[in-house]
C-alpha positions in Angstrom: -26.2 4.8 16.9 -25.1 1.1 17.7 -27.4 -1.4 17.6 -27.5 -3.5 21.2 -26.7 -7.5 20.4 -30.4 -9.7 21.4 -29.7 -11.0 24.1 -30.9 -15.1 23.8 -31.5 -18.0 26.3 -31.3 -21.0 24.5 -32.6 -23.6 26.8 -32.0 -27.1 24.9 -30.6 -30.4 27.0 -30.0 -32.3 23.1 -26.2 -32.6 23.0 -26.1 -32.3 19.5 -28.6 -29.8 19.0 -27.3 -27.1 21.9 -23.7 -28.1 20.3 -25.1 -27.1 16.7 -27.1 -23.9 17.9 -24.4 -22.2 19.4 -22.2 -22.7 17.0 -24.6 -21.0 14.6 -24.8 -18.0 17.3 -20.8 -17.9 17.5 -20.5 -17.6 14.1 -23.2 -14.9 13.6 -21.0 -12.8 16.0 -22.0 -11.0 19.3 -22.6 -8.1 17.4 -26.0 -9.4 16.4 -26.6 -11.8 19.7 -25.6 -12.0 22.8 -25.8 -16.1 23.8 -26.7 -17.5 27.0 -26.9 -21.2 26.9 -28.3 -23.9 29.8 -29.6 -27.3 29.4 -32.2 -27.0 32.3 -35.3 -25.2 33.0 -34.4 -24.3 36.7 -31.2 -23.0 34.9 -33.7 -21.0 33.0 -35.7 -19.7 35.6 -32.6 -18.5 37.3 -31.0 -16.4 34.7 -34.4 -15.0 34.0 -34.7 -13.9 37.6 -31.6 -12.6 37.7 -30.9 -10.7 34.4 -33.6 -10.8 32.0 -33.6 -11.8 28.4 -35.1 -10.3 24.7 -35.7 -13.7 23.4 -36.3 -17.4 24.8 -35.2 -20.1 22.3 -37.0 -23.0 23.9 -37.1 -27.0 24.2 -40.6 -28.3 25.7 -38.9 -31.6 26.3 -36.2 -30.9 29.2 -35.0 -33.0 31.9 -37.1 -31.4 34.7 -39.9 -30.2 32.6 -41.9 -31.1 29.6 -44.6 -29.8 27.4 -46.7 -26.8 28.1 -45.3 -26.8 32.2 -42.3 -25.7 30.7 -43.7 -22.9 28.4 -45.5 -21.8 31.7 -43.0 -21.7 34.0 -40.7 -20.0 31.5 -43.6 -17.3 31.0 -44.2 -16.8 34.7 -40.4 -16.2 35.1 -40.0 -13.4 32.4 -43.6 -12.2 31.2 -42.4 -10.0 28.8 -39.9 -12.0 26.7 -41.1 -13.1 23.8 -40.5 -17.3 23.5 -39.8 -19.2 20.4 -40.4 -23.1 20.7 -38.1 -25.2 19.1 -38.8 -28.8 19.4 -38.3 -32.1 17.9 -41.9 -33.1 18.4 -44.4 -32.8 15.1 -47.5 -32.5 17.1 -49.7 -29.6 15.3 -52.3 -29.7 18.8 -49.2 -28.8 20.9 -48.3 -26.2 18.4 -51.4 -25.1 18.7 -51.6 -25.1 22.3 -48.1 -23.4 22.9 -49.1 -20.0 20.7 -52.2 -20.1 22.3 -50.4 -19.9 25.8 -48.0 -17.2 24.8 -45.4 -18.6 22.4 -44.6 -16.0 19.4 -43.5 -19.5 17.4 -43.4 -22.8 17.1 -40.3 -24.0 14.7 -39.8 -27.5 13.9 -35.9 -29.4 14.3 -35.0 -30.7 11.5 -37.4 -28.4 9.2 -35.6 -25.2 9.6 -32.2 -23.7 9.1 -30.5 -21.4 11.0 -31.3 -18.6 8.9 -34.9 -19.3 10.4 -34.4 -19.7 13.4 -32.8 -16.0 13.4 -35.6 -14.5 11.3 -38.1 -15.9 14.0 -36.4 -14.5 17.0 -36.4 -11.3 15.3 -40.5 -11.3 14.3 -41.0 -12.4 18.0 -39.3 -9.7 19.4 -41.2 -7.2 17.2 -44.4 -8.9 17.6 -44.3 -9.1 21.5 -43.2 -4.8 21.1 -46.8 -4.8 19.0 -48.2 -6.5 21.3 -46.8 -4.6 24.2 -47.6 -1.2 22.8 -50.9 -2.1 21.4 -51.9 -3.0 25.6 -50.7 0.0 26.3 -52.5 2.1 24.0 -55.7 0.4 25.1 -54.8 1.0 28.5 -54.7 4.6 28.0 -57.7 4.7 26.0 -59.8 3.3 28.7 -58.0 5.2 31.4 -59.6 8.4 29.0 -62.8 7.0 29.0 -63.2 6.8 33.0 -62.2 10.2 33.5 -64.7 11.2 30.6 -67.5 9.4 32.9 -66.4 11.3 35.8 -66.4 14.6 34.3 -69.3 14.2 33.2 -71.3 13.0 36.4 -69.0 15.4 38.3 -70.1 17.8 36.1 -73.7 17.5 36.4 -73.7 17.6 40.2 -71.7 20.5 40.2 -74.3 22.4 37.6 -77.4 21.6 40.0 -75.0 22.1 43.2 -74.6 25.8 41.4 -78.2 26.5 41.4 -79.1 25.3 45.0 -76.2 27.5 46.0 -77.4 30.6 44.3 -80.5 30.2 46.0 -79.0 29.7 49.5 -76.4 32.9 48.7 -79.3 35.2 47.6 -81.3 34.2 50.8 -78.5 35.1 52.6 -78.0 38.5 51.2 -81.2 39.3 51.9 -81.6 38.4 55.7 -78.3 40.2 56.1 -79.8 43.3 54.3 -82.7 43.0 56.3 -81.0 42.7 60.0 -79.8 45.3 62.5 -75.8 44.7 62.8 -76.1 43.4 66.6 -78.8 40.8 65.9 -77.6 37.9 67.8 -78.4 35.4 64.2 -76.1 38.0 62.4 -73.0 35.9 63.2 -74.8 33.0 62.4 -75.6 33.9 58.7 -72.4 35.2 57.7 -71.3 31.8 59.1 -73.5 30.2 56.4 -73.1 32.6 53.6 -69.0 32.1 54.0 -69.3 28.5 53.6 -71.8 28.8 51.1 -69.2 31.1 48.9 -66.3 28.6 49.6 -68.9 25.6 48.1 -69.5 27.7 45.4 -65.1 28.2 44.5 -65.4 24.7 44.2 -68.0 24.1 41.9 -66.2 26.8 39.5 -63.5 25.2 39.4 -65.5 22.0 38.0 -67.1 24.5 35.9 -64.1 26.2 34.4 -63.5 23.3 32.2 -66.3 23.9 30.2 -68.5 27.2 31.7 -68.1 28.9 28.3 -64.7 31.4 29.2 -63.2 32.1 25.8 -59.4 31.0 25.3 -57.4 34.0 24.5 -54.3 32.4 22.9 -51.0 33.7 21.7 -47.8 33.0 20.9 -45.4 32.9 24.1 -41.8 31.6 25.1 -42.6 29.1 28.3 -39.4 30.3 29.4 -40.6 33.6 29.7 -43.8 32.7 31.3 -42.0 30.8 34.1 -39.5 33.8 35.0 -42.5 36.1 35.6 -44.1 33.9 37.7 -40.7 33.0 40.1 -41.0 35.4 42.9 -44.8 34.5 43.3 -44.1 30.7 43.3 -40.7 30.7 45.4 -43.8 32.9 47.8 -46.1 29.9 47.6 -43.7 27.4 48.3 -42.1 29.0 51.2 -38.5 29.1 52.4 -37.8 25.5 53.4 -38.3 24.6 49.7 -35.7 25.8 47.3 -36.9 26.5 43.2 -34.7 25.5 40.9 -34.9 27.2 37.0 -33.5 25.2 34.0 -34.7 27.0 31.0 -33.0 26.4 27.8 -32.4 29.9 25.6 -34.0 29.5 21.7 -36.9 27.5 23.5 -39.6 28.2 20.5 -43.1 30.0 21.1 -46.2 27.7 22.1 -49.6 29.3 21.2 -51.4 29.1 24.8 -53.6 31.4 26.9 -51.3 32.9 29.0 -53.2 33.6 32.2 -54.3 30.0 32.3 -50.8 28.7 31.7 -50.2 30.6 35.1 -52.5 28.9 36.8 -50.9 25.2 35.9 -47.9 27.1 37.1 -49.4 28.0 40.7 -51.3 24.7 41.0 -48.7 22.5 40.3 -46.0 24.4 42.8 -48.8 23.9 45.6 -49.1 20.7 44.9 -45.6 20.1 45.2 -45.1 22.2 48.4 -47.8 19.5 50.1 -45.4 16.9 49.0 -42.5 18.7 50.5 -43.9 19.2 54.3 -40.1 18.8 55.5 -39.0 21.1 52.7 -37.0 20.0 49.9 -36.4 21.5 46.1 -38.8 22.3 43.2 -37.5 22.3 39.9 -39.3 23.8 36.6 -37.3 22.9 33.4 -38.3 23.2 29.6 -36.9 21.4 27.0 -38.0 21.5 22.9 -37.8 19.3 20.2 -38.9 20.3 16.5 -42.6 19.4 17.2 -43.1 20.1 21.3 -42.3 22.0 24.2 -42.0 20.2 27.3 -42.6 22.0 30.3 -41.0 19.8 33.3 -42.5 20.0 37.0 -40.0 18.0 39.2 -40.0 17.9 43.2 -38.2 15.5 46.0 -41.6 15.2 47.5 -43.1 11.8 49.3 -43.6 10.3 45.7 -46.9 8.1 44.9 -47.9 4.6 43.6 -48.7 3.6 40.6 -52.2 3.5 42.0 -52.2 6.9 43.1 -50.8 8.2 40.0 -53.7 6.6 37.9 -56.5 8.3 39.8 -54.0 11.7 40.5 -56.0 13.6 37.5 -59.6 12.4 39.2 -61.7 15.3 39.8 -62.1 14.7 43.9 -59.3 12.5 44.3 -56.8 13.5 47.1 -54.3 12.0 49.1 -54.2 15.0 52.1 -58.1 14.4 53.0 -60.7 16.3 51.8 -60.7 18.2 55.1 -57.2 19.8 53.6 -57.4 19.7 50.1 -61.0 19.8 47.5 -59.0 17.5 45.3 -59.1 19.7 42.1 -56.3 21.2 41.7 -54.5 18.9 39.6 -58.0 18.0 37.9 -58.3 21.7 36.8 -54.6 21.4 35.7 -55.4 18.4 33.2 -58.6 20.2 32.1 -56.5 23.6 31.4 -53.6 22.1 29.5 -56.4 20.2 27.7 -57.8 23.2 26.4 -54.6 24.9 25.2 -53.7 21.8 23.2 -51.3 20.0 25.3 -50.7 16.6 27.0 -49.7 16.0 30.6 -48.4 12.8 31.8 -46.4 12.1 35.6 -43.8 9.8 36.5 -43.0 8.9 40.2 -42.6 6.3 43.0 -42.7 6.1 46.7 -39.6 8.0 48.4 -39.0 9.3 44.8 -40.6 12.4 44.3 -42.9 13.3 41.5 -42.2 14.7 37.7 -44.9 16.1 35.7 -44.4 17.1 31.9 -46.6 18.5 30.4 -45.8 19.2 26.2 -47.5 21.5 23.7 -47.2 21.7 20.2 -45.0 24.0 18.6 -46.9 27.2 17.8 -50.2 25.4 18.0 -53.7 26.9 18.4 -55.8 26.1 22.0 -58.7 24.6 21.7 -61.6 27.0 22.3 -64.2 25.2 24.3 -67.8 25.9 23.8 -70.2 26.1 26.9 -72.2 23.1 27.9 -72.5 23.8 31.7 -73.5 20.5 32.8 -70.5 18.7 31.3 -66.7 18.4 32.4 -64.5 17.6 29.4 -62.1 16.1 31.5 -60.8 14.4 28.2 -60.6 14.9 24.4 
């Protein structure tokens, strides 16, 4: 594959030295970088705003900036470009001073040749891609430990929530066992023991995470798993939302429990149909490579934030209103896929609809989860 040129902004207002430079980038060639040359840092600020750059090749001493203004204003412009300094000015505290306000270098006129000048653009542009993925890495890390804290407080409510509940159920059996069918509290009772029963659905499903059920995993084509369920899912979603298939023949077998790979299934395509009130299309594609299978949940929903999608995985957290929705659904689907050794991650954006893929290791074993009741391993 063809390597795209770097794409440079050399901002330099020397004569001689913006005369010398890009010479020295002509005769590299374009096929190694792609020049764009200005003598001003509103120049700068412009093309940066209008078309982005890899690498900033920068003078602190311009006509309508100096110093570390300049390296500022060329940082709040394009964040994410790495910036070289290259200046005339041997002053080790500005050195300093510039890497410690973002610059990947500090390169001296006069003390380097062009062959170092390249070699630097290159080490910033990986270094700022370290840096870059390293934050990102982080970011995941601590987005894993929150949802390990809420599992495990949502966990521990749920466990002592269980008990009460048991109590109030078994009270209610009782009195019901005990009164004549046209007792005027009967209707009153029942009222209580129904709504004691739907509480108790939703502490199971923060139990099922962990509540001691025993993975039974086997080796299975996703493809197949996904035909079998159609005519119950194109049911769920209702006729205003069309289901689209895309499954790939000579897929490769994931080893998963079957019946809880059925429930991501149902969870995800009602989560989806509330996304789709005005109907639209659902679309269920897989896709392997020699290590995964990707299992791809795609609708033309409402889409989310980027806010929404970082709390979409919360146990409790729900866009429809608790009224309409307990908010687990899509936690139980993190938990489950957890458990049979996958990974789930979602794209979307508002007006874009939502994608969820979820991968699994070729022919991998599930996890089998050991029973600690008062603890939701959300995360691994």
């Amino acid at each position: 594959m063809t390597r795209k040129p770097v794409r440079v902004l050399l901002v330099e207002d020397n004569p001689v030295d913006f005369r010398l430079l890009s010479a020295d980038f002509v005769r590299i060639g374009p096929e190694e970088f792609e020049l764009k040359a200005v003598t001003r840092l509103s120049e700068a600020v412009r093309v940066l705003g209008e078309t982005g750059m890899d690498v900033v090749l920068l003078d602190l001493f311009l006509e309508d900036a100096s110093g570390l203004e300049a390296l500022a204003r060329v940082r709040q412009a394009a964040p994410d470009a790495p910036i070289v300094v290259l200046t005339g000015l041997a002053d080790e505290d500005l050195a300093l001073q510039a890497l410690k306000h973002g610059a990947q270098d500090y390169l001296m006129k006069g003390t380097v040749d062009t062959r170092t000048v390249f070699r630097a653009i290159r080490y910033a542009i990986e270094r700022k891609s370290a840096l870059t993925e390293r934050r990102l890495l982080e970011q995941r890390l601590l987005e894993k430990q929150k949802l390990e804290a809420i599992g495990t407080l949502s966990g521990g409510v749920a466990h002592n929530f269980n008990n009460i509940l048991t109590i109030i159920l078994g009270h209610c059996n009782l009195m019901l066992e005990r009164m004549d069918s046209d007792n005027v509290n009967r209707a009153s009772i029942e009222a209580i023991k129904k709504a004691g029963e739907r509480a108790a659905v939703l502490t199971r499903q923060l139990l099922a995470f962990n509540r001691g059920q025993t993975l039974r995993p086997a080796l299975f084509d996703l493809n197949e798993i996904v035909l079998n369920m159609q005519h119950l899912l194109e049911s769920v979603l209702g006729e205003a939302i069309t289901l689209r298939l895309d499954l790939p023949p000579h897929l490769g077998f994931v080893r998963v429990d079957r019946s809880q790979i059925e429930q991501v299934l149902m969870n995800m395509a009602m989560n989806a149909r509330d996304a789709m009130p005005d109907g639209g299309a659902l679309t269920i594609a897989t896709a392997a490579s020699d290590s995964q299978v990707v299992l791809t949940i795609r609708d033309t929903g409402c889409g989310m934030t980027a806010e929404t999608c970082s709390h979409v995985f919360e146990p409790f957290f729900t866009t429809k209103g608790l009224a309409r929705a307990s908010g687990l659904g899509l936690s139980t689907v993190y938990g489950l896929v957890n458990q049979n050794g996958g990974s789930i991650d979602v794209a979307s954006a508002p007006g874009a609809g939502t994608a969820f893929s979820v991968s699994f290791p070729v022919g991998a074993a599930a996890k089998s989860v050991q029973c600690q009741p008062e603890t939701i391993p959300v995360m691994e």
